[in-house]
Every structure is written in C-alpha cells, then in structure tokens.
VMD Tcl script that draws the C-alpha trace (Angstrom):
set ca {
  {66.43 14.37 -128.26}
  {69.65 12.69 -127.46}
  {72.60 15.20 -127.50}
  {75.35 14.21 -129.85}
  {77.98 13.26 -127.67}
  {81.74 14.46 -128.45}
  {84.56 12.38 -127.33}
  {87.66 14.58 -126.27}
  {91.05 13.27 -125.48}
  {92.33 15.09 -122.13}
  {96.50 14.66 -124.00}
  {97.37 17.40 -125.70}
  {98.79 16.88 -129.42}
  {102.56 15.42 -129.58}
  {105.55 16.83 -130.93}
  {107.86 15.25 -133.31}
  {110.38 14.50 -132.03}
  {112.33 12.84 -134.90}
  {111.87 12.11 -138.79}
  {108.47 10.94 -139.70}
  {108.42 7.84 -141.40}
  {107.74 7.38 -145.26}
  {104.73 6.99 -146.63}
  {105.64 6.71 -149.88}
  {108.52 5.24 -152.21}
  {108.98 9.10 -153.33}
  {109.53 9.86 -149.38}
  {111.65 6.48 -148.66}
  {114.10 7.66 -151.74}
  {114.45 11.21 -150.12}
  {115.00 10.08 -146.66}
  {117.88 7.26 -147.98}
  {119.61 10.15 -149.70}
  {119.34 11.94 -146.58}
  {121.14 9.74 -144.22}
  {125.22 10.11 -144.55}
  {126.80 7.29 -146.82}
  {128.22 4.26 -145.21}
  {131.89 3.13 -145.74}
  {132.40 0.81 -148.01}
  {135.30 -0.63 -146.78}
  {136.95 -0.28 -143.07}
  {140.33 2.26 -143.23}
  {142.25 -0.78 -141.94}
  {141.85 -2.33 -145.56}
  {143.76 0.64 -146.73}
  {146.15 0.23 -144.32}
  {146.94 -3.04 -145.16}
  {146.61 -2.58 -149.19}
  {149.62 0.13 -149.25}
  {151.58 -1.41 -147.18}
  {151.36 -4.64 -149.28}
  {151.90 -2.38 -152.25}
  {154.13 -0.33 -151.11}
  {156.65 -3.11 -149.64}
  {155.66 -5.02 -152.88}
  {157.42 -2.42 -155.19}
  {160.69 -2.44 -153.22}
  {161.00 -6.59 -152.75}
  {159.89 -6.63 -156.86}
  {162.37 -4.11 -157.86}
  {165.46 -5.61 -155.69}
  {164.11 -8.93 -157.23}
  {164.65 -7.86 -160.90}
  {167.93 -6.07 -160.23}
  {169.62 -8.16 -158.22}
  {168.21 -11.97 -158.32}
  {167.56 -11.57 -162.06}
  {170.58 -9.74 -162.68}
  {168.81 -7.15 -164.87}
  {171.21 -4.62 -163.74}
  {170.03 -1.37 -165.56}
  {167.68 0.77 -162.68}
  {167.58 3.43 -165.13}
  {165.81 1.50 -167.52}
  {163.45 -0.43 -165.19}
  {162.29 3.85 -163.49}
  {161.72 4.96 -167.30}
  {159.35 2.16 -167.88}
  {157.97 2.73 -164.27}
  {157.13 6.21 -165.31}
  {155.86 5.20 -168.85}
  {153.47 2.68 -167.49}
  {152.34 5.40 -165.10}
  {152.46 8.17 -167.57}
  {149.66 5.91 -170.29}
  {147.59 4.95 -167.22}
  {147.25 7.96 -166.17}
  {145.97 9.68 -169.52}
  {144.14 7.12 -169.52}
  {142.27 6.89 -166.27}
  {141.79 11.00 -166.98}
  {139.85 10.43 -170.44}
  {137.92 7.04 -169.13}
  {137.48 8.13 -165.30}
  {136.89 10.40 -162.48}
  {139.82 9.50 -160.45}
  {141.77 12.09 -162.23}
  {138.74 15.24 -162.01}
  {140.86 17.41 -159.91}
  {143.15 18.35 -162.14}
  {140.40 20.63 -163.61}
  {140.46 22.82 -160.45}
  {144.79 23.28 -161.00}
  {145.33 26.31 -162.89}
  {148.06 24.35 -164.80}
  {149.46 26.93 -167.66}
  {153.02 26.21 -169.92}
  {154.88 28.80 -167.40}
  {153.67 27.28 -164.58}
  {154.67 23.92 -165.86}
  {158.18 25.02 -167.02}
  {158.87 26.73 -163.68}
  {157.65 24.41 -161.26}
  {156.88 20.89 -162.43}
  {159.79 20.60 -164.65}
  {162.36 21.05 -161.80}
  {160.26 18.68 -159.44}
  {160.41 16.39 -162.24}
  {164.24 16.44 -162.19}
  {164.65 16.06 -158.80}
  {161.82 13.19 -159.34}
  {163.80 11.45 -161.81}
  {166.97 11.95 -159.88}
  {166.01 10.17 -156.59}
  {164.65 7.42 -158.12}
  {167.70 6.64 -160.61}
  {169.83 7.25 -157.23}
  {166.90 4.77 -155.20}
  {167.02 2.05 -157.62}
  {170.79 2.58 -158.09}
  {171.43 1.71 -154.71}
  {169.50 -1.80 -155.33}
  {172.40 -2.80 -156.89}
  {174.98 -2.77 -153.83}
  {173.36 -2.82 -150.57}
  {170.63 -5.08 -148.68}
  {166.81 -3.80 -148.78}
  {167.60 -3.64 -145.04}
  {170.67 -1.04 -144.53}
  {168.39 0.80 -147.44}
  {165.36 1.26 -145.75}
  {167.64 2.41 -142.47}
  {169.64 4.87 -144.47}
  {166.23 5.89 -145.51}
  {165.42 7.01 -142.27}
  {166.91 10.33 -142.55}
  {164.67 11.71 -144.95}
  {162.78 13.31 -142.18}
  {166.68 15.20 -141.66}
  {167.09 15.73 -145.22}
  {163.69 17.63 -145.51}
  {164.48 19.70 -142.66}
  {168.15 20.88 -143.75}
  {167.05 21.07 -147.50}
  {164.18 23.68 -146.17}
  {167.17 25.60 -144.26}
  {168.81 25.95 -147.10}
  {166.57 26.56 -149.76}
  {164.86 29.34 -147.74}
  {161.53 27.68 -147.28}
  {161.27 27.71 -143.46}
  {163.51 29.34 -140.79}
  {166.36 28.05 -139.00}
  {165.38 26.27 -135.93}
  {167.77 24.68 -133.53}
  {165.23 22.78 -131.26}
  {163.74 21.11 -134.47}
  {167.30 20.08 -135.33}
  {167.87 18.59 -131.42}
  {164.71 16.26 -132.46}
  {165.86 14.85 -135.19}
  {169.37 14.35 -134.28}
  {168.17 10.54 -132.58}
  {167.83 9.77 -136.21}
  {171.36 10.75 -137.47}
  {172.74 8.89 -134.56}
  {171.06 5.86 -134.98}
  {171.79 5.83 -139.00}
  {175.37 6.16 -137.85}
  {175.19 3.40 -135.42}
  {173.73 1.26 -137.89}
  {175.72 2.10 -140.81}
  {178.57 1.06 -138.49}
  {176.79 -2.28 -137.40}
  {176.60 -3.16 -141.35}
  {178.09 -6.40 -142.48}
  {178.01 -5.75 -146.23}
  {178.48 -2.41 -146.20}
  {179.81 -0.42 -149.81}
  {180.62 2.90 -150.30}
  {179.32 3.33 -153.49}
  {176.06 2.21 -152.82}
  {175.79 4.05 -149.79}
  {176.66 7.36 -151.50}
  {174.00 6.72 -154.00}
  {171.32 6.35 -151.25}
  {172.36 9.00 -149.52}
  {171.88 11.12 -153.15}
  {169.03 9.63 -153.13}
  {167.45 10.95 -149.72}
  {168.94 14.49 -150.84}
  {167.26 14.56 -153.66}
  {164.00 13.31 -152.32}
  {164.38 15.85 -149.44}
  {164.67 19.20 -152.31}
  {161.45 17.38 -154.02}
  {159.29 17.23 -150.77}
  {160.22 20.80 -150.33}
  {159.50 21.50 -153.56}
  {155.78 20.72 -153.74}
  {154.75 21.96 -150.72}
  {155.99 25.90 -151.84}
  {153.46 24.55 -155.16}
  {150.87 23.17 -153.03}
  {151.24 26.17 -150.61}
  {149.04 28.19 -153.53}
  {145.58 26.91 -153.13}
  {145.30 27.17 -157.24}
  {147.71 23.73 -157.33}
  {146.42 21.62 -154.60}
  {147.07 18.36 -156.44}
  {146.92 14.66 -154.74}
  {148.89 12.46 -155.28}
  {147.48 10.51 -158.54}
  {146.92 13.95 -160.51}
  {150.72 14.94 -158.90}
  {151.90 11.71 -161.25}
  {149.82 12.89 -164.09}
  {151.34 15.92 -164.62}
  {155.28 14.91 -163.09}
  {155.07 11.36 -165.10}
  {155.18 12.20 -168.86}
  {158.52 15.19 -168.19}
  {160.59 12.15 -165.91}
  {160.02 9.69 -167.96}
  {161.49 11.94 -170.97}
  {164.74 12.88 -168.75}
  {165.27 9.40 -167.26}
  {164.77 8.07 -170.93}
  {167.73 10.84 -172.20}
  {169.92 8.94 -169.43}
  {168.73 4.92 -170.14}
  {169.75 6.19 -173.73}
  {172.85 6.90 -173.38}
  {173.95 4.82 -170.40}
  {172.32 1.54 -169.90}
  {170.37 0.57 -173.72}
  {173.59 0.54 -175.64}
  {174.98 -2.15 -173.22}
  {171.43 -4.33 -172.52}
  {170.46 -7.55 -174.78}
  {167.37 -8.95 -175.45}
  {167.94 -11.92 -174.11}
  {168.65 -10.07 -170.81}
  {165.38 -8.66 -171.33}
  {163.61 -12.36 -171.99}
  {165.32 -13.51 -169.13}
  {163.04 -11.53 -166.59}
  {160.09 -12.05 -168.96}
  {157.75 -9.52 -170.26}
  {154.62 -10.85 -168.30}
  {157.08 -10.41 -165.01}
  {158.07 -6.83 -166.02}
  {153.64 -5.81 -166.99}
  {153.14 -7.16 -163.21}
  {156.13 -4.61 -161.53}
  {155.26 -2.19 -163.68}
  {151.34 -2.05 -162.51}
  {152.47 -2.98 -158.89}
  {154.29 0.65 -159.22}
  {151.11 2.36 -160.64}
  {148.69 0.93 -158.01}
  {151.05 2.33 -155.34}
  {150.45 5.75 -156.32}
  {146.54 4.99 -156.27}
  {146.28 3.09 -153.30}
  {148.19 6.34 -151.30}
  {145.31 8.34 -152.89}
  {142.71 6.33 -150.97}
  {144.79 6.13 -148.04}
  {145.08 9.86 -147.59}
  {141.23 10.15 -147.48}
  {140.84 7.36 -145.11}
  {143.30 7.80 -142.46}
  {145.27 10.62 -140.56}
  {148.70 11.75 -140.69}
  {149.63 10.08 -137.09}
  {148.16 6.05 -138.55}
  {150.07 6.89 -141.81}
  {153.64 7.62 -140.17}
  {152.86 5.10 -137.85}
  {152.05 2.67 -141.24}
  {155.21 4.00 -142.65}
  {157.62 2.81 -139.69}
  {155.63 -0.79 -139.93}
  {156.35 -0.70 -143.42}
  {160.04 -0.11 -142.96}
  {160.33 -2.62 -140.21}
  {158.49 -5.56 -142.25}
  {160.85 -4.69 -145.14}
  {163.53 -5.24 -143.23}
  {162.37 -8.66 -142.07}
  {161.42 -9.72 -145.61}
  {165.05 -8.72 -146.34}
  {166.44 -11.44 -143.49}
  {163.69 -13.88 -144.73}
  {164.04 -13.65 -148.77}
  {167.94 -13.28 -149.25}
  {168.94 -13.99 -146.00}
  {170.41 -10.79 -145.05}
  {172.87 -10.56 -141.86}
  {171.66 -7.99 -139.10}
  {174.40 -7.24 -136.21}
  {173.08 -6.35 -133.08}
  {174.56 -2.89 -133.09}
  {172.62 -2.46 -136.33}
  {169.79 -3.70 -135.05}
  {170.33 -1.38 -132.17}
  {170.98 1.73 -134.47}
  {167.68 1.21 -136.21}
  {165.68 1.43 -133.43}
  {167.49 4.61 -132.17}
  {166.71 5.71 -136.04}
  {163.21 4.47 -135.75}
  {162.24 5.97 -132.11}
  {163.35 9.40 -133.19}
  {161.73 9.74 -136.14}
  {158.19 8.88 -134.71}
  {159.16 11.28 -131.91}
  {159.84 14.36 -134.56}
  {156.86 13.05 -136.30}
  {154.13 13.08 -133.59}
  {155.56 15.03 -130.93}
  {155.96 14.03 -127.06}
  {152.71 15.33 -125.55}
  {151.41 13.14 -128.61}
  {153.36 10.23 -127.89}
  {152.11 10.43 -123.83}
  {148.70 10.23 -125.07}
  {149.21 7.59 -127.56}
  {150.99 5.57 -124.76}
  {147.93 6.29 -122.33}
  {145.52 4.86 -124.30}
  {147.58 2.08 -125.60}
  {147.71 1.05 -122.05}
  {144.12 1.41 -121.62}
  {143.41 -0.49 -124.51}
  {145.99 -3.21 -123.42}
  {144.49 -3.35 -119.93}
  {140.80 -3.81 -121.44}
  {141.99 -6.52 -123.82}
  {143.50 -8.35 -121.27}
  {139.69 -8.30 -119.21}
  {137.33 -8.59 -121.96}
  {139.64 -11.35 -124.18}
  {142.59 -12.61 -122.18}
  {142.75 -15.72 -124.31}
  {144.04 -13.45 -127.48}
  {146.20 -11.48 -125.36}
  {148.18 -14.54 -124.32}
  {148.44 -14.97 -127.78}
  {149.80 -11.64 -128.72}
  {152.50 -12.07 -125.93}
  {153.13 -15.30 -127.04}
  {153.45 -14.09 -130.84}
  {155.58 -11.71 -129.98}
  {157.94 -13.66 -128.00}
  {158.29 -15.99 -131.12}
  {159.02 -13.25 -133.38}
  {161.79 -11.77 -131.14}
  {163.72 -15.14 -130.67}
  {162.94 -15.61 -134.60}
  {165.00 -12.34 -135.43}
  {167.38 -12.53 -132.36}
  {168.62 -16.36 -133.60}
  {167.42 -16.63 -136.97}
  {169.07 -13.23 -138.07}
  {171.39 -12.07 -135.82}
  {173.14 -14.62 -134.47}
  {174.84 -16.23 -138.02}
  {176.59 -12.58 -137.80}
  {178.24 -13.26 -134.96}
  {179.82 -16.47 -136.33}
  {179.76 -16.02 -139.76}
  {182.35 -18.18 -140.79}
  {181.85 -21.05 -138.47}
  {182.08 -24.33 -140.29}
  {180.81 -27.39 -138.47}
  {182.08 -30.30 -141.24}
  {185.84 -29.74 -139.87}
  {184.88 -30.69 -136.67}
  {183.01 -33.61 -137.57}
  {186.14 -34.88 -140.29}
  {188.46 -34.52 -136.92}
  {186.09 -36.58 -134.83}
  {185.30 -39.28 -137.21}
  {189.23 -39.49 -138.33}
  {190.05 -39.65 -133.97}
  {187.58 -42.51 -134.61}
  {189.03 -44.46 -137.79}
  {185.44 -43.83 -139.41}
  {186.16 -42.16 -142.71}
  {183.84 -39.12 -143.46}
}
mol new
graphics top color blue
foreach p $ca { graphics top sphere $p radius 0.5 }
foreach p [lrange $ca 0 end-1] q [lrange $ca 1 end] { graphics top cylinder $p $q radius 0.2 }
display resetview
C-alpha cells in the first residue's frame, strides 16, 4: 500500500503587509471611503478666483462712480449690503455654506454688544472707502491703503487689546514712510479725498480689532460668509439711515437708468461672490500665500489703474510704494521668514533654469517688457505732462511756407 504522500511548502506563511484587495463591491465601497478625498480643484484656482474678484469689485465700483458719474457711494454700499444681506438668508435656508452659524452662541445681548458696533464701524469704512472713489486714482488708494497693517497696530494700542510694543512699531514704520513718499510723489493729489481714505483705514483698523476680541471666545468663531450674515442685515439698516437723508433726496431715475439695472445686479453679485470666494480661500491656502496674494492684488490694481483711466505714476511714487509694499510683507512674514522664502525661491529659480531654460528666458524676457511698459508707458507722460508736439510742427511747417 502506497503511502499518501503530503506535499509541504518549506516558506513559511506571509504577512500582510498592506490592504488586502476587495473581493467584493461591499469591500471596494469600504475601501474607497477609506482612502482621503482628492482635491477637487488645485489652491492656485483660488488664488486666482479672489484676486479676479477681489480687484473686480474695486475697478466695478470706481467704474460706476466715477466713469458713470453715479456719484452717491452711500447708495451703491447699502445695496452692496442688501444684495448680500438676501443672499445670505438665503444660502442659510437652501444650503450648507452657512451651517456654522449653528455652533455661534448668537443671543440679542450678544448681538447688541458686539455685532452692532462692528457693524458701525463696518458701515463706516466702507461709506469712507467708496467715498474716496470719488476724488483720487484706484492707484494712490490702494497705496494709502497700505497702512492698514499701522492702523491695526495703533488702534490695538489704544483700545487696550494688545500691549504697547516699540519694536513692532520700528517694523512697520517702512510703511508710513513709503505712504509719505508716495503721497508726496502724487500728481492728482486732493485733500478731501485723502482724508476720507485715511477715515477709512481708521475705521477698518477699530473693526479688525474688533472681531478678533469676538473671535477670541471660541463660542463665536465665525468665517467669513456667516461674519456677513449676521453684520449684513444691521449695516445695511445704518448705511440706509445715511443714503436717506444724504444722497436719495438729490438722485434721479434717470441717473439710475443711466448705469442700467442689469449693470448694477452684476456689481452687486461681484461684491457677494467676494465674500464667498475668501471663504474657500481661507481653507485652501495659508496666511503667508494670502498676504503674499494680497500685495499682487494691490500691485495689479494699480496697473489696471495706469491701463483703464490712464493714471499718472511719478517715480518718487512709484518709489514710495515699494518702500510701502516691502515693509508690509516684512511685518507680515517676518525676516527669518523672508530668508527662507528667498532660499528656496533661489532654489526653485536655479532648478527652473536646468530642467526648463526655454520658459525661464521667457520669464526674464516678460519681465523686462513689463518694466519698460510701466517705466515709459506710465511714468514717463508725468514727467512732461504738458508737452505739446503740434506747436512744434505749426513752427516748422510755417519756417517752410507749408500751411498746417
């Protein structure tokens, strides 16, 4: 009798060493659910979508003020906040963008003591904001509004929010200095206009500080989007009050038709989607790529300002800005911050050069164009401004006998 053979392997059993595979739709479902969700869309689309917004708003409202001569700002930042006030009650009924507001302990005292003066100082920097629209470029504006950074810090001084500290004050005084400069490189500079925007940054600044001593309780952690739901409906009541009795007994209809309705739906959602785009923005991206998005922002406004209305920049201005410009970042980030940034902006530059050199000649080429674009295309008419070529050409033709 044959013995019954037994076939033994000389491996011993294997470990796992990873997820088994499915091995059924059940387990395929599971293990989907299990692996962390992909991004839908890359940060840099964020980026780029409040920026557009955000420079969007500015260019519209300057647009409608000035070029269309609707000259009432109050009127134009009521309807701002209306539009945002019914979108937003109505996002919160028909969406989830608006769910945590059910984790703010929101009560009538708390509403009366803290949102309703945020809401004043709300309303008051934007009537001051849009104000200033009236008498000064979008490009001495958005350099004036380099001091908010300044503002915030004195404003916290003073209100008793955050000690006195001199070395924070020796960082941001690059900033004041290079406002100064640049208010005193400004062609078209007004008074009035000026003191409005610099109401404007005040105001702002006592805001800022405002909501941080409310969002310092972690009972009102709001973002932004549920911040406009509850600020919206009381500044759109108090700017209303002041349309009412400044700017609607003196406005027309046919002022009104003259910017057309359709024109004044699309500013007035261009506004709204600002405040949602920052929402997504804020989950997407860190504080250092938004205040570096910020000072891109400010510099392409100031471009579209040379390139829409054709808005004279002096060099000392020009000058002043960047002083303005460089010190904020610095306060911002920090200089070990900055050092690091640098060192890996070099590396980066180095390996682009190696890996594509093609695009970087294009980059240095680009950038070259751009600088001799702003250095003759909107500097240089200031230095001439009231050079007038057809006198010269009468003279020669007349020295000729060829009538002109």
């Amino acid at each position: 009798m044959a013995d019954e053979k037994t076939r033994v392997s000389g491996e011993s059993p294997r470990e796992a060493k990873g997820p088994l595979l499915p091995t059924s739709t059940a387990d395929a479902a599971v293990a989907e659910k299990t692996q962390p969700p992909k991004p839908v869309f890359h940060p840099a689309l964020y980026v780029v979508v409040w920026i557009s917004l955000s420079s969007s708003v500015i260019l519209f409202n300057k647009w409608i003020l000035d070029s269309l001569d609707f000259r009432y700002p109050v009127i134009l930042t009521t309807y701002h906040l209306s539009f945002a006030t019914v979108a937003t009650q109505l996002m919160a009924r028909y969406t989830s963008l608006l769910d945590g507001r059910k984790s703010v302990k929101m009560t009538g005292r708390v509403y009366l003591r803290a949102i309703v003066p945020i809401g004043v100082f709300f309303s008051l920097s934007l009537i001051c904001g849009n104000l200033t629209y009236l008498y000064l470029s979008v490009a001495f504006i958005q350099m004036i509004k380099a001091t908010t950074p300044v503002a915030v810090l004195l404003s916290s001084w003073a209100m008793g929010i955050a000690p006195v500290n001199l070395r924070q004050l020796a960082n941001v005084s690059a900033i004041v200095v290079g406002v100064v400069i640049a208010s005193f490189g400004e062609i078209k500079f007004v008074w009035i206009g000026f003191i409005y925007q610099l109401g404007g940054v005040l105001f702002e600044a006592i805001r800022l500080n405002l909501v941080q001593a409310l969002l310092s309780s972690a009972e009102y952690k709001m973002d932004p989007l549920v911040s406009l739901y509850y600020f919206a409906p009381i500044c759109a009541a108090m700017n209303g009050v002041v349309a009412l009795i400044w700017e609607v007994p003196r406005v027309s209809l046919g002022e009104v038709y003259n910017v057309g309705l359709v024109t004044f739906f699309l500013n007035g959602l261009c506004a709204f989607l600002l405040n949602v785009s920052v929402v997504f923005l804020i989950g997407k991206t860190s504080a250092v790529i938004m205040t570096l998005c910020g000072v891109l922002k400010d510099v392409l406004l100031v471009l579209a300002s040379m390139a829409i209305w054709a808005t004279p920049i002096s060099g000392l201005q020009a000058f002043g800005y960047t002083i303005a410009l460089s010190g904020m970042i610095y306060y911002k980030l920090g200089g070990e911050a900055l050092k690091g940034y640098a060192g890996e902006a070099g590396r980066q530059w180095a390996e682009l050069g190696s890996t594509r050199p093609a695009l970087r000649k294009i980059v240095v080429i680009g950038g070259a164009v751009l600088f001799i674009f702003i250095l003759f295309g909107g500097l240089a008419p200031t230095y001439a401004p009231d050079y007038d070529p057809s006198q010269y050409i009468t003279s020669a033709a007349g020295k000729l006998g060829v009538s002109s």
